[in-house]
C-alpha positions in Angstrom: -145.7 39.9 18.3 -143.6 38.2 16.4 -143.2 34.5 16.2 -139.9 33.3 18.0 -137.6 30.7 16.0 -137.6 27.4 17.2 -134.7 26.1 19.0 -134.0 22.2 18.5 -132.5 20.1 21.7 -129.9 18.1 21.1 -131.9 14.8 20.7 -134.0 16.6 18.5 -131.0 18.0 16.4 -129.3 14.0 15.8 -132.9 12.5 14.4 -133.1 15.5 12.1 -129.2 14.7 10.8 -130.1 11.1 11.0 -133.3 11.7 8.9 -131.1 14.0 6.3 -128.4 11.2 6.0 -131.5 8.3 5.1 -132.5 10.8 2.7 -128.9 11.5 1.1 -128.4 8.1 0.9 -131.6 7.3 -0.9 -130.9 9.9 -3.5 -127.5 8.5 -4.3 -128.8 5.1 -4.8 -131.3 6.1 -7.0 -128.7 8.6 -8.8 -126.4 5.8 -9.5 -129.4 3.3 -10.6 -130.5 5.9 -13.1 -126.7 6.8 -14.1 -126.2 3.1 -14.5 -129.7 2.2 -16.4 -128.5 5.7 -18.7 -124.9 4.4 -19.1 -125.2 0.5 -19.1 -122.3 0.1 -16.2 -122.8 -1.4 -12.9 -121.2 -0.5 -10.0 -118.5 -3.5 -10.9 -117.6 -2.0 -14.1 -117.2 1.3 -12.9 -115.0 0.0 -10.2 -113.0 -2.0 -13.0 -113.1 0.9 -15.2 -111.6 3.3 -12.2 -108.5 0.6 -11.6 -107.8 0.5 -15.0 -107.3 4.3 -15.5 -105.5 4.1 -12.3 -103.0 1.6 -13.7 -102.4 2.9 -17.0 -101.9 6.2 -15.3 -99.3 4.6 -12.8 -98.0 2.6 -15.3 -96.9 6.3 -17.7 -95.9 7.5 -14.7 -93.0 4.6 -14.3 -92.1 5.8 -17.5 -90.7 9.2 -16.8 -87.5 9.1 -16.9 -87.4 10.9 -13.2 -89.9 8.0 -11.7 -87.3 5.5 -13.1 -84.5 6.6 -11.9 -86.0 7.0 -8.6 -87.3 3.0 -8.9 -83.5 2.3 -9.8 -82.2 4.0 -6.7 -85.1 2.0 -4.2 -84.2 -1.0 -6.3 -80.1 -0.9 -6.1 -80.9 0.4 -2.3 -83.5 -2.3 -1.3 -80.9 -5.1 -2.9 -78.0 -3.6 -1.1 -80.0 -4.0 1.9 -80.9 -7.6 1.4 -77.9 -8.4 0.6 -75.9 -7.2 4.0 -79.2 -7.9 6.1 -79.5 -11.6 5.0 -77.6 -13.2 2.1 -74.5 -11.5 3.2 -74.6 -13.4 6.7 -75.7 -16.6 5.7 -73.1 -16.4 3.0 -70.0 -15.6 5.8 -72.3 -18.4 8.0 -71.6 -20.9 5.2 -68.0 -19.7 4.6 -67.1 -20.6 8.3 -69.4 -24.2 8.0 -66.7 -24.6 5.3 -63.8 -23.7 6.6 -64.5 -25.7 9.9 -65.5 -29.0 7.5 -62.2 -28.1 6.3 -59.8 -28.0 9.2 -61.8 -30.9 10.7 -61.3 -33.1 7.6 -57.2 -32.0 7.2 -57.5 -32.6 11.2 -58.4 -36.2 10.2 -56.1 -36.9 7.4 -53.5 -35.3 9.3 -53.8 -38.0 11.8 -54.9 -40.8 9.9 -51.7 -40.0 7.8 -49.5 -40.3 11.0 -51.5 -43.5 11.9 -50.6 -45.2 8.6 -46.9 -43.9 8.7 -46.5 -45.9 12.0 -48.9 -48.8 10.6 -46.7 -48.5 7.4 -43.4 -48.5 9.8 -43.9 -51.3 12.1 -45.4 -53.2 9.5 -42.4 -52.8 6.8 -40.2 -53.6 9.9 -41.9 -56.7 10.5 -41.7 -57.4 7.3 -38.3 -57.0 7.2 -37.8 -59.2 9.8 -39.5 -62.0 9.0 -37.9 -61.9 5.3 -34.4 -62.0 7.8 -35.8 -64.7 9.6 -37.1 -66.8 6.0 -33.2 -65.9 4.7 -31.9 -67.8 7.6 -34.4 -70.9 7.7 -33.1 -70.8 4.1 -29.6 -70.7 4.8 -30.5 -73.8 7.3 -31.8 -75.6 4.5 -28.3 -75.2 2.5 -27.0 -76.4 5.2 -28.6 -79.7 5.8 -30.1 -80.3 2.2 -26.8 -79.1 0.1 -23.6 -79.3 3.0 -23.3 -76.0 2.3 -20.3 -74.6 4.3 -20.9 -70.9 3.3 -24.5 -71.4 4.6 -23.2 -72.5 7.9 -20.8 -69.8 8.3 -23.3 -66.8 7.5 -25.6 -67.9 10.3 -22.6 -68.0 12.5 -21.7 -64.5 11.7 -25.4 -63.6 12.2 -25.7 -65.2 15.4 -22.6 -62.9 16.6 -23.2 -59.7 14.5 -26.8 -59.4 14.6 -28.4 -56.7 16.1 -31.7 -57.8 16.5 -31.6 -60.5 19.4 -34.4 -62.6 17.7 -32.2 -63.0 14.4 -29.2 -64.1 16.9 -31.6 -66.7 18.6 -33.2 -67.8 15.1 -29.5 -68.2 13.5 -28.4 -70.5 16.4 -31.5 -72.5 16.2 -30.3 -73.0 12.5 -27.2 -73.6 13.3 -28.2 -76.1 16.2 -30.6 -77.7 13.2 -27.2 -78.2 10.9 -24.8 -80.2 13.3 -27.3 -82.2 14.9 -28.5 -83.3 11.4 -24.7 -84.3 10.3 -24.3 -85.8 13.7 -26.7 -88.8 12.3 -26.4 -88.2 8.8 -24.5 -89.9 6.2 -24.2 -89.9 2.6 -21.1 -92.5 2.0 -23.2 -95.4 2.4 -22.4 -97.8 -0.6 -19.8 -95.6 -2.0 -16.1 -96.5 -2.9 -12.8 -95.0 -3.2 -11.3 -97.7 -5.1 -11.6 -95.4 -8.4 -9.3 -93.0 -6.8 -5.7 -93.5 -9.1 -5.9 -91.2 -12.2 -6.0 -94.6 -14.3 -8.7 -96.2 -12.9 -7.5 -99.1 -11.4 -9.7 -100.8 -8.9 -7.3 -100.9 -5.6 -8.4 -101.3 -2.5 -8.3 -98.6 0.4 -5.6 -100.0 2.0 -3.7 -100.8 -1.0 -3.7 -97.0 -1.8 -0.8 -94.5 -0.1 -1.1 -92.1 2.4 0.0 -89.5 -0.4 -2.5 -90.6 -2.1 -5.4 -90.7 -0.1 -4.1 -87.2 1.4 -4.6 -85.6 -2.4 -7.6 -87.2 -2.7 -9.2 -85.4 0.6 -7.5 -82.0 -0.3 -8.2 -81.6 -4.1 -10.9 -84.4 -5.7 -13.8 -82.5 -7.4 -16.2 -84.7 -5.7 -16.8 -84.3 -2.2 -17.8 -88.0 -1.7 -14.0 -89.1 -2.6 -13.0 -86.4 -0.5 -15.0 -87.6 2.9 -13.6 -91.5 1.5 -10.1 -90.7 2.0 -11.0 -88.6 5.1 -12.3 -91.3 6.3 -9.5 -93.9 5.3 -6.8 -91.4 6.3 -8.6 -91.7 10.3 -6.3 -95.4 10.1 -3.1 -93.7 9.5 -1.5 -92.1 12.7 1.3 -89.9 11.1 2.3 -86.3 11.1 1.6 -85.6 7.9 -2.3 -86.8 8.1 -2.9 -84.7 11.2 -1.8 -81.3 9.0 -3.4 -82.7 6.3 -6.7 -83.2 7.7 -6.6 -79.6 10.0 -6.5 -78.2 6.1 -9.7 -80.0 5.4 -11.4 -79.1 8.5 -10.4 -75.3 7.5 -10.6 -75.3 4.1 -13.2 -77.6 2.6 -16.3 -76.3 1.3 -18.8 -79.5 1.8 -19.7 -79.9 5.6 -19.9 -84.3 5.4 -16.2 -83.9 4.4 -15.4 -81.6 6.9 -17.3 -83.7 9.5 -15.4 -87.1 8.3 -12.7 -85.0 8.7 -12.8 -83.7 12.0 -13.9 -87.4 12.9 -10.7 -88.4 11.3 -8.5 -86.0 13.4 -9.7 -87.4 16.7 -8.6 -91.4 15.4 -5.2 -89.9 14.8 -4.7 -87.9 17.7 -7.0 -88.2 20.4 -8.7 -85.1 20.4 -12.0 -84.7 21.7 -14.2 -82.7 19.4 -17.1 -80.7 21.1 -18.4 -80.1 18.1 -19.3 -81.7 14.8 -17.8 -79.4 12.9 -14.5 -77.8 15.2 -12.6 -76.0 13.5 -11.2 -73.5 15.8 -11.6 -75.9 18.7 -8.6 -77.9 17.0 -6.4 -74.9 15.7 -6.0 -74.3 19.3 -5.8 -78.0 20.5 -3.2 -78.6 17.6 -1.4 -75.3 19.0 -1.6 -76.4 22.8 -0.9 -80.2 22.2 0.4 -80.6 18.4 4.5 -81.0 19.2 3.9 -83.8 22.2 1.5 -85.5 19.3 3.9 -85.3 16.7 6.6 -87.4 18.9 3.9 -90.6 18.8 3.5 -90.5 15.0 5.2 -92.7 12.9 7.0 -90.8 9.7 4.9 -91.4 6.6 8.4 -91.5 5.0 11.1 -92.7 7.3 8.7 -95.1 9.1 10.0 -94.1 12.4 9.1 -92.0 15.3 10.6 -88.6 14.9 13.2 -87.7 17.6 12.5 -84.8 20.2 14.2 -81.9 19.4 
């Protein structure tokens, strides 16, 4: 009878493969150690060898004109990506950090602009003001250092005109400043008018005409003999010196002779001056009371009292 073949279980089967897989494995070691003790290459070089073949064969590959083209195309697509994936973003990111920097910063000039306008504004006003308020201390000066007459009279405009209320109050302070100084002031201490005649003549003050002294007051170039014969002319109650001296009191320029003047006026006639330097106060006195005052004066001419009409 013939001899049955043998059937292998399963176990049996996976020690047999296992054995045949020992036994491949030890013939390809010992191929490749007598390839390699043939050839003089370890299994290193032959790795080494194999990338380089690779390379150069990828590398003539790039080189087709076909592979090139198609590296262009990934290239250009790749960067077009980038670009509107990331750079494109951060770039439209840093335009808007820009443009915000931006608006903030005209934002802030804008208003530090309108700050320095009104800084600018009130500043330049008070400047103005103060250089209005300096013109009239100045003008205060003239009045008391110089006499000045015109200096006198701008502040009283000023003090009337004036918009601003403080240059109203600052002029009348001034003005206050002026008459109280010439209300205690004098300059005619030690002076003379005995040099008044053209020719020289030493005369005394009551040696010299009414005529005479009245030409003095109304036209001498120096305001000393001017406020002299003021002065002397207060003596002489006649019509003619109470015209005469209401012309000084309106007309001259230097406020001692005014104020010798105006002192003058009240000897003669009995006015009462409220002020140091009245002006209008005795235009309207002279209106109101000049004809009953006239009758008491003696004629510089006829030497007696003038008849009522």
């Amino acid at each position: 009878m013939a001899e049955k073949s043998k059937i292998f279980s399963k176990k049996q089967t996976e020690e047999v493969i296992s054995i045949f897989r020992r036994q491949l494995l030890t013939w390809g070691i010992a191929f490749l150690a007598i390839f390699t003790s043939i050839t003089g290459l370890s299994l290193w070089g032959i790795k080494k060898q194999v990338e380089n073949i690779a390379i150069q064969r990828i590398a003539k590959q790039f080189e087709e004109p076909q592979i090139s083209s198609l590296m262009k195309q990934v290239a250009e697509q790749q960067s077009k990506s980038i670009l509107e994936e990331e750079v494109n973003p951060e770039v439209t990111r840093f335009k808007e950090d820009v443009n915000s920097s931006i608006t903030e910063f005209d934002s802030y000039l804008t208003e530090l602009k309108t700050k320095y306008e009104q800084n600018y504004t009130s500043l330049s006003s008070e400047i103005a003001i103060l250089k209005k308020r300096n013109g009239i201390m100045k003008l205060g000066d003239l009045g008391t250092e110089a006499a000045d007459r015109s200096a006198l009279e701008e502040l009283e405009k000023i003090s009337v005109e004036s918009e601003d209320d403080s240059l109203k109050i600052a002029a009348k302070s001034e003005i206050a400043r002026i008459k109280s100084f010439w209300s205690g002031v004098t300059r005619l201490k030690a002076r003379s008018i005995s040099k008044i005649r053209a020719d020289g003549e030493m005369r005394a003050e009551e040696d010299l005409t009414t005529e005479e002294l009245i030409e003095a007051m109304l036209s001498h170039a120096e305001w000393d003999i001017r406020a002299l014969a003021a002065q002397a002319l207060g003596k002489r109650k006649e019509k003619a010196v109470a015209e005469a001296l209401m012309k000084c009191v309106k007309n001259d320029r230097d406020l001692e002779v005014v104020k010798e003047a105006v002192k003058a006026f009240e000897s003669v006639t009995g006015y009462e001056s409220p002020d140091v330097f009245s002006s209008g106060y005795i235009e309207k006195w002279w209106a109101k009371y000049g004809e009953e005052t006239i009758l008491k004066f003696q004629d510089s001419k006829s030497g007696k009292t003038e008849p009522r009409n």
